[in-house]
C-alpha positions in Angstrom: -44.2 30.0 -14.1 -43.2 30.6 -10.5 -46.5 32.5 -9.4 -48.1 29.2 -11.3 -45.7 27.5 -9.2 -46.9 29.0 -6.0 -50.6 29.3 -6.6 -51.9 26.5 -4.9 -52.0 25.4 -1.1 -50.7 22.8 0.6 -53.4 22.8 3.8 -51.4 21.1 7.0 -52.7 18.2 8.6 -53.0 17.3 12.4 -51.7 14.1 13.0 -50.5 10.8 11.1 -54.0 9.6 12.0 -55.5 11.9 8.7 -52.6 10.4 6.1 -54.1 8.2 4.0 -53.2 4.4 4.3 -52.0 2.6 1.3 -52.0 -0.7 2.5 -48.4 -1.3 2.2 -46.4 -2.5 5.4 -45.6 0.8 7.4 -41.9 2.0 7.5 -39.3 1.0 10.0 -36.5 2.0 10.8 -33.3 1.1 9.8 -31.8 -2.1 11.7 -28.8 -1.1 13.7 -25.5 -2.7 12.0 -22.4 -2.9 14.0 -19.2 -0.6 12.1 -16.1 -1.6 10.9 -13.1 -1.6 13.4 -12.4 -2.1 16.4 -14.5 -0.7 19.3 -13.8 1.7 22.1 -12.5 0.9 25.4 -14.4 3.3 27.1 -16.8 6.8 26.8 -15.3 9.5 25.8 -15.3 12.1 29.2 -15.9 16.3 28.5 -13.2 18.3 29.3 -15.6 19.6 32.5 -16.6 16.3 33.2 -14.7 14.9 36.8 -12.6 11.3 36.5 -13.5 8.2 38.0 -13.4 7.9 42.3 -10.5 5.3 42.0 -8.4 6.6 39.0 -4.4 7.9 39.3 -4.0 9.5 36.3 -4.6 13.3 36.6 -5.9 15.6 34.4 -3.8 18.6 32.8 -6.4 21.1 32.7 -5.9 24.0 34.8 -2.3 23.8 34.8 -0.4 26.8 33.9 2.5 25.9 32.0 6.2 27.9 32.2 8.3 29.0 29.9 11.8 26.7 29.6 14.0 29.5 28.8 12.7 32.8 30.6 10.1 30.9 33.5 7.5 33.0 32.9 3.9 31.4 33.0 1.7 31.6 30.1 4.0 30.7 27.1 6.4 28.1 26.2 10.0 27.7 25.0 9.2 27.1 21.4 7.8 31.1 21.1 9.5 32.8 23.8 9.3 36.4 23.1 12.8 36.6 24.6 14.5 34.1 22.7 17.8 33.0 24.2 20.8 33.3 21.5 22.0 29.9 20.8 25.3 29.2 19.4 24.8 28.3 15.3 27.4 25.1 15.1 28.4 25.1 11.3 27.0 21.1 10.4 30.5 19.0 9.2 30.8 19.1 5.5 30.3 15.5 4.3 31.2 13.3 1.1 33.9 13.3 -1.3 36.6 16.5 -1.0 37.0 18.8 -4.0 39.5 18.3 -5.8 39.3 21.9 -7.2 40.2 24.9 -4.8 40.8 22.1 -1.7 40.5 23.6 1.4 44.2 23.4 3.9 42.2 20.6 6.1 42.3 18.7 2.6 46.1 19.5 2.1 46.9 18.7 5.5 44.8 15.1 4.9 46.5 14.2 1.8 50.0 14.7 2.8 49.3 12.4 5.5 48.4 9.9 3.7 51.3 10.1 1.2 53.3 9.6 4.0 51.8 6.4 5.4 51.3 5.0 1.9 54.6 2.1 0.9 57.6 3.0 -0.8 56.9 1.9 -4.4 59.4 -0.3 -6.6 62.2 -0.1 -4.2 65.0 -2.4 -5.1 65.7 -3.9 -1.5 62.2 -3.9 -0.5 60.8 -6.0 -3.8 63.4 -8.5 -3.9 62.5 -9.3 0.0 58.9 -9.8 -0.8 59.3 -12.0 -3.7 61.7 -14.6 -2.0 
């Protein structure tokens, strides 16, 4: 089937003026339609290509850039090779203290508080407030 497929010849031709006319109306090409959004401001430069004569923004190409933590040209702070040590600050613990195993900051916290709460059912002191 494939040598079948093959067998015949397809002989070029040298110009549209040899295709034969069919007496429909010829293609066109497609009619240009405007796309959705909104459109840009401006072309889009190349990298190589120079600004404007009367711009005052600069380029950053051709900048080397240093390192924050060593100064050293070619890398950045994020992946110094010699990192700096930084101290690891332990985040506060938040929400609700345990009530099992609490810790002496917890102790410390609730005995404060007893202490600031009122005297409960004292004779003097519930007579007073009820006059």
């Amino acid at each position: 089937m494939m040598l079948k497929g093959y067998a015949g010849v397809i002989h070029p031709m040298l110009g549209p003026q040899l295709w034969p006319r069919s007496g429909l109306n010829p293609i066109e090409p497609p009619e240009e339609t405007n796309m959705p959004g909104r459109p840009k401001k401006k072309r889009r430069r190349d990298a190589d290509e120079p600004p404007p004569a009367n711009t005052t923004k600069t380029r950053r190409y051709g900048q080397v850039h240093k390192c924050g933590n060593c100064g050293v040209a070619g890398h950045i702070a994020r992946k110094c090779p010699t990192t700096v040590t930084q101290v690891t600050v332990q985040p506060k613990k938040r929400g609700r203290p345990p009530s099992i195993n609490p810790t002496e900051e917890t102790k410390k916290r609730k005995e404060r508080l007893r202490k600031q709460r009122p005297r409960e059912n004292t004779a003097g002191g519930m007579a007073d407030a009820n006059i």
